[in-house]
N, C-alpha and C positions, 0 to 999 in steps of 0.2 A: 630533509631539507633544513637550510641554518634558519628558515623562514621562520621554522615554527617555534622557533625559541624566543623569538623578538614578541617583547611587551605589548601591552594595547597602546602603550603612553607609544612607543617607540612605530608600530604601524600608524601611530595618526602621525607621527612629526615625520615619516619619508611619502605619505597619502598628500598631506601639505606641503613639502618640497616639491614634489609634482605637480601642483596644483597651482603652486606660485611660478611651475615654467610653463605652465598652459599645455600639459601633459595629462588630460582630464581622462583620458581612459586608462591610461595605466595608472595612479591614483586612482579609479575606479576599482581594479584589479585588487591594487594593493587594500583597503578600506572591505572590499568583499572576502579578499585572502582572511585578513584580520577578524573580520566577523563570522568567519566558521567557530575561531579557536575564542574568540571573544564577545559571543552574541547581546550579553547585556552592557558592552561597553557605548557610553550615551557619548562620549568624543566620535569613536567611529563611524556610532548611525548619524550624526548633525554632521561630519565629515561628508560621508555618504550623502545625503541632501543637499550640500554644495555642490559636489561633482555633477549631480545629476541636474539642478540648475544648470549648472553650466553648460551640460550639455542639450540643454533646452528638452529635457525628458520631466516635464511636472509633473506629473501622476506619480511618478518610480520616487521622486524630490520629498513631495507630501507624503508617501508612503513612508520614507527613512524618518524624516524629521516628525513624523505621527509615533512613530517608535522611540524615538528620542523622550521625545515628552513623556511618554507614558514610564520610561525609565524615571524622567526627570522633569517634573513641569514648570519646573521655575528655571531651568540651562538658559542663561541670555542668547546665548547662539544657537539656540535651538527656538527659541519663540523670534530672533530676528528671521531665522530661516523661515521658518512657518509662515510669517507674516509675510513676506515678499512674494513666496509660491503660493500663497493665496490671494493675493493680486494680480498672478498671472492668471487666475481663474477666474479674475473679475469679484471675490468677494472681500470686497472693501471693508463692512463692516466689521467681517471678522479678524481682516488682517489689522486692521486697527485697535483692535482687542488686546491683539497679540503685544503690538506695539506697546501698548496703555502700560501693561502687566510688564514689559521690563522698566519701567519708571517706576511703578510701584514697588519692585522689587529692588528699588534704588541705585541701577544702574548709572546715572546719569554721569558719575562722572568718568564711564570709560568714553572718550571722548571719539575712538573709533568706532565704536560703536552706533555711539549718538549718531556720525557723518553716516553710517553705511546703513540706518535707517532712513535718516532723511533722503539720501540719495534713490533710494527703493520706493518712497512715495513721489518724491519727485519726479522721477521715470513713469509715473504714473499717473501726470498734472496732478498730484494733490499738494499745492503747491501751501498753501496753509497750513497742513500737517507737515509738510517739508521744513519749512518754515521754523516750526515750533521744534522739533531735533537740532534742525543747526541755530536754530539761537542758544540751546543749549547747551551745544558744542561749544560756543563759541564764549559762556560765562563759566565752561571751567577752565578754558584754555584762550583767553583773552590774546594772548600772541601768537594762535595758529592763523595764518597766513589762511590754510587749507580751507579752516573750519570758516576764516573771515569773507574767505570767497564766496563757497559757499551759499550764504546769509545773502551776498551781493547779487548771486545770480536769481535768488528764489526774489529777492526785490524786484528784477527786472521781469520775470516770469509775472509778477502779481502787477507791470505796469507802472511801476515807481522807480524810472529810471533815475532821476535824477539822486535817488537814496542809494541804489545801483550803484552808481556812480565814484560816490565818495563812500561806502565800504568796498568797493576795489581797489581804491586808491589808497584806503587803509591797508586793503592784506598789503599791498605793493609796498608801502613805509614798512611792514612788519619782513617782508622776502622779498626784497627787489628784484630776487632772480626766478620769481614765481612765472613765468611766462604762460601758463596757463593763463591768470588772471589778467596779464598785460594784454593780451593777442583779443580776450573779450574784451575789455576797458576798450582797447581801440575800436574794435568792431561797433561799440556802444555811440562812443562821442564820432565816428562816421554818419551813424545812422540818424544823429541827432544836427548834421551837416554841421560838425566844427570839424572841420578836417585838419587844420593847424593841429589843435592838441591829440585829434589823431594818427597824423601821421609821427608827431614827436613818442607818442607809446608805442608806434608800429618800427620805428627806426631801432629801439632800444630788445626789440625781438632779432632772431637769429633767420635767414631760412629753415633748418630744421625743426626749428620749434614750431613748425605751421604742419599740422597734419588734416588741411583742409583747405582748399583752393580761394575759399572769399578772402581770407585777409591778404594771402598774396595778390592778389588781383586788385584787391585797394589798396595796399600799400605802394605796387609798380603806379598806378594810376594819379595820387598825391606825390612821387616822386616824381613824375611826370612834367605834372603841374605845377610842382613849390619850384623844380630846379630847371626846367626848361627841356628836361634829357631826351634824346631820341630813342626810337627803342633800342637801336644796339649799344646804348651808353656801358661802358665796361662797368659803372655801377649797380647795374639793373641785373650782372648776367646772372649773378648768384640764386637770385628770387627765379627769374626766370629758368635756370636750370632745376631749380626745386618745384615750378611749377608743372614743367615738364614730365618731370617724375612724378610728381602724383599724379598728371594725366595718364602718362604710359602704367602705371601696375594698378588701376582700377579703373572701374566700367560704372560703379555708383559710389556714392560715399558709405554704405553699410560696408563694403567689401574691403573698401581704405580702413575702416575703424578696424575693421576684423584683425589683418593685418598690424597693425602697429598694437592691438591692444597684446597679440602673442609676441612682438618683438619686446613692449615693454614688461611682462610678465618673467623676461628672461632675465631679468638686470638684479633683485635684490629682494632682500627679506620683505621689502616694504609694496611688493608688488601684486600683490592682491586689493591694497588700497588705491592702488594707479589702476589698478584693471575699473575700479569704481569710477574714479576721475574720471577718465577717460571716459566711459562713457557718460557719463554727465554732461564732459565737455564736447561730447560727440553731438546727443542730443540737443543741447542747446545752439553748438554751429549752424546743425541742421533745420532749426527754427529760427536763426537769426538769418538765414539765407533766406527761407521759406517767405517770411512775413513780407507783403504788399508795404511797396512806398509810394503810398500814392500821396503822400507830402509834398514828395523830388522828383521834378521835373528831369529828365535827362533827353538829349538828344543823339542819335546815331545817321549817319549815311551809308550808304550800299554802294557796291561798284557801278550799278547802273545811275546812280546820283542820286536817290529816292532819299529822303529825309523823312523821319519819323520819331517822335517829340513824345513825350509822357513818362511815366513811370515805366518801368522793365517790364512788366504784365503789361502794360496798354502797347508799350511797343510791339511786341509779341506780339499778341494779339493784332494790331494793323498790318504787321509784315504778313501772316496767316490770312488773313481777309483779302490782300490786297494779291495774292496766290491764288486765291480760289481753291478747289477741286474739294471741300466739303469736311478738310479735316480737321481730327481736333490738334489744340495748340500740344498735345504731345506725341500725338503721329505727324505733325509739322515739324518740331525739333526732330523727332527720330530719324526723319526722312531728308530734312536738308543737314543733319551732322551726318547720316550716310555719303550724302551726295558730296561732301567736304572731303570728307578720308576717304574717297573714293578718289578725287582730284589732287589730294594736297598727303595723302596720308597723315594728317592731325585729325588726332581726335577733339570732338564737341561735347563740353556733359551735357546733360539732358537733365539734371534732377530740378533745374528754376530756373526763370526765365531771365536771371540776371547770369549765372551760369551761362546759357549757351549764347547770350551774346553779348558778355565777356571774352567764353571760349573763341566765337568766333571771330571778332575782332582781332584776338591769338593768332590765327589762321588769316587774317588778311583777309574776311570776303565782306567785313563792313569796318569804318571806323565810331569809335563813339568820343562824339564833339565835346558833352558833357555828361 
């Protein structure tokens, strides 16, 4: 076979061309090919380790990347590996070790690196340690946009929105066309009720740059509001047809991320760091949906005319209450988003209670007043 003439150098760079199209078992293949004929090659076994992350196999992960080490105990990509697959097992201390030792080792200024540690403690609330990577990112590489985000979102995770705030607004002077950072900036001054300079960052986004239903839903809602428009206003349909489509090809938001993290993984050299993005910016959608506003007041009515006032959760909860039959608020969604696509064929998400009655105002079976 012409297989067996190809380099170790050259099985890791077609194992990583695979890997950056989310082609994680054949890059498995290839990475396993390559380690018959090149067993103490330390690129292949930390190659090795990735793939097997990816494929959510941790035990096979710390196997490879235990091997790695032992070739090479100082490979920065082999102790970033380690560290991350030892936080899937819950041992923080050590992966923190791992961490410590590529600073030591004076990694600091590969800057990618710096991001795709922070991002691995990050995903794992250790937001303080997150923290301290992307500031580091962020003082070799004062103009990454990436790295200034970043920094912005670990502020709002640690509760300092308002610091949040205006280092988004810096990556955004540094990449305007960052929409990543625009689509949270807006998400951010929503939830802090300026919806003015909200909707001005949600205007300057695209449809497609929304790979999650809350900011379309806020966005149509202040368009609503600022310009008077009806729902079938021909300016709406764009959002609304992208809303659409992310209703129709997923059933929760894990399945959505899944989905676009293999579409963006197809595009370019640089897509093994978008696979990071993304999820980052996955998880933090996912908790900026999640979190209680019990600040903001909102009110909704129902086609039988019932009014119901509070925060999303309180609402929720009265509409459940005021139902009876014993169940909980997500066998309540489950059952009246059935009862909806049963009637209307729209589908209702179910993952928060600003979701499904969003969604369901979508479907016409409530309106929300405020």
């Amino acid at each position: 076979m012409a297989s067996q003439f190809l380099s170790s150098e050259e099985y890791d760079e077609r194992a990583h061309q695979l890997y950056n199209e989310g082609r994680f078992d054949d890059a498995l293949s290839v990475l396993r090919e390559g380690l018959v004929l090149y067993p103490v090659s330390v690129e292949l076994h930390v190659g090795e380790g990735y793939a097997r992350l990816a494929r959510e196999e941790y035990a096979w992960a710390r196997r490879s990347f235990e091997e790695a080490l032992t070739l090479d105990a100082e490979h920065e990509d082999g102790l970033a590996g380690m560290g991350e697959t030892l936080l899937r097992f819950g041992q923080v201390e050590h992966a923190r070790k791992n961490f410590r030792r590529i600073l030591e080792l004076g990694y600091q200024d590969d800057v990618e690196l710096m991001l795709q540690v922070g991002r691995a403690l990050f995903r794992d609330d250790l937001v303080e340690d997150a923290a301290q990577f992307f500031d580091i990112a962020v003082q070799q590489e004062p103009g990454s946009a990436e790295a200034v985000s970043c920094m912005g979102y670990a502020q709002h995770r640690a509760g300092e929105d308002d610091a949040a705030i205006s280092t988004l607004r810096r990556a955004l002077k540094l990449d305007p066309d960052y929409s990543e950072a625009r689509i949270y900036l807006a998400n951010l001054l929503y939830d802090k009720q300026e919806y003015e300079a909200a909707l001005y960052q949600f205007e300057k986004s695209s449809p497609e740059d929304h790979w999650d239903e809350l900011g379309i839903w806020r966005l149509i809602e202040l368009k609503k509001a600022a310009y008077r428009l009806q729902d079938d206003d021909p300016d709406l349909a764009p959002w609304q047809a992208q809303l659409e489509e992310l209703n129709s090809e997923v059933d929760s938001i894990d399945e959505m991320l899944s989905e676009i993290e293999s579409r963006v993984m197809g595009e370019g050299d640089d897509d093994s760091d978008s696979k990071g993005q993304l999820e980052l910016f996955g998880t933090l959608l996912a908790e900026m949906r999640d979190q209680k506003d019990s600040a903001v007041n909102h009110s909704i009515v129902t086609r039988t005319g019932d009014t119901f006032v509070g925060s999303w959760d309180d609402i929720l909860q009265e509409m459940r209450d005021a139902a009876a039959g014993g169940k909980s608020l997500y066998e309540f969604m489950l059952s009246e988003a059935a009862r909806v696509h049963a009637q209307t064929g729209q589908r209702i998400p179910t993952e928060s209670a600003e979701a499904f009655l969003r969604g369901s105002a979508d479907a016409g079976v409530l309106k929300i007043l405020h």
